[in-house]
C-alpha positions in Angstrom: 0.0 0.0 0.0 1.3 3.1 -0.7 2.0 5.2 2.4 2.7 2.5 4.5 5.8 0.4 5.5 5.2 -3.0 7.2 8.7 -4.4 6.5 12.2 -3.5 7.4 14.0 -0.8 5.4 17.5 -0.2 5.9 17.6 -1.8 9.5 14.5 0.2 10.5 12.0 -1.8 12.9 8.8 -3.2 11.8 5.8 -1.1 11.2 2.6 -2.1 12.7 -0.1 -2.6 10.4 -3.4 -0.5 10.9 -5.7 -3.3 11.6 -3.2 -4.8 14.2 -3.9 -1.4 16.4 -7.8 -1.7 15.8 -7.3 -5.0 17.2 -5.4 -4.5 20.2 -8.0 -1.5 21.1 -10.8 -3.9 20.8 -9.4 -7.1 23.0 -8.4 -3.3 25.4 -12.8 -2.7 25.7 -13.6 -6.9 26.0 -14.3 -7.2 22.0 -13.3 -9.5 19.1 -13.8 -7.8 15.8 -16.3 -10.8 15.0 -18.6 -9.3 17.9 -18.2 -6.0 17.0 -19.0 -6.4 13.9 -22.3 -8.5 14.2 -23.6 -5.4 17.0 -22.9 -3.0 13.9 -24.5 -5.0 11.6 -27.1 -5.3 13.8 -27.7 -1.6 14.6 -27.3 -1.2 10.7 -29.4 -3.6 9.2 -31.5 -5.3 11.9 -32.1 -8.8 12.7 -35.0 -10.6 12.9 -36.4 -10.8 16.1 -40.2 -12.5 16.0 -42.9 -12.6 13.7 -46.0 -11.2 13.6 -49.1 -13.3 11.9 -52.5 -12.0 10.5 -54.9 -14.4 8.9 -52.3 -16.3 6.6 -49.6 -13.8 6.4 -46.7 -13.3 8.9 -44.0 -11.0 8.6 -40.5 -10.8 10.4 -40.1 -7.7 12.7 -36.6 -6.5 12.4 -34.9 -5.1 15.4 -32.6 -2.3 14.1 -31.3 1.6 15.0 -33.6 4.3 14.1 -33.6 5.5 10.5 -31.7 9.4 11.5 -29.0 6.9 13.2 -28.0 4.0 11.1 -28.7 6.2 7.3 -26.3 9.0 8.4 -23.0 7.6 8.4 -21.5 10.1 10.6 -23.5 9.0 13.2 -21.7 5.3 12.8 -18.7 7.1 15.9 -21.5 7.8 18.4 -23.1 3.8 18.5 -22.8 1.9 20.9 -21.2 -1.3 21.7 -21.5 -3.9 24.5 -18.6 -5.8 25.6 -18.5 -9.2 27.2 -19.6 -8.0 30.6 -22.7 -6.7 29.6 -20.9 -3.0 29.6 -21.8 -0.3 26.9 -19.3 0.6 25.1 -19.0 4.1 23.2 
């Protein structure tokens, strides 16, 4: 990638990639990037959560973030998280 230098030049030592530091900041608030990835995707795009039924129809209900939240993406740094004890992560 240009920019970016994740070898050794000239005796120089090892740059860290940018992923490696989201990591490490994650496993820091009790997070994997699996988990905090399905809450986003939850708070995105919803997940199923029951079903409703009316004569021979049924629908899912989707559990999701309200439409002003989860269509404006600069809202995507104010969401919150929850870690593996149950705490809410900003």
């Amino acid at each position: 990638m240009a920019g970016h230098d994740y070898g050794t030049v000239r005796g120089e030592a090892k740059k860290d990639k940018p992923e490696d530091d989201d990591q490490a900041r994650l496993q820091l608030i009790g997070l994997s990037s699996h988990e905090a990835a399905e809450q986003i995707q939850f708070l995105l795009t919803g997940a199923p959560v029951t079903q409703v039924r009316e004569d021979i129809r049924t629908a899912d209900v989707i559990a999701r973030s309200a439409g002003t939240d989860r269509l404006d993406p600069s809202k995507l740094n104010d969401m919150t998280l929850m870690n593996h004890w149950g705490k809410a992560v900003p």
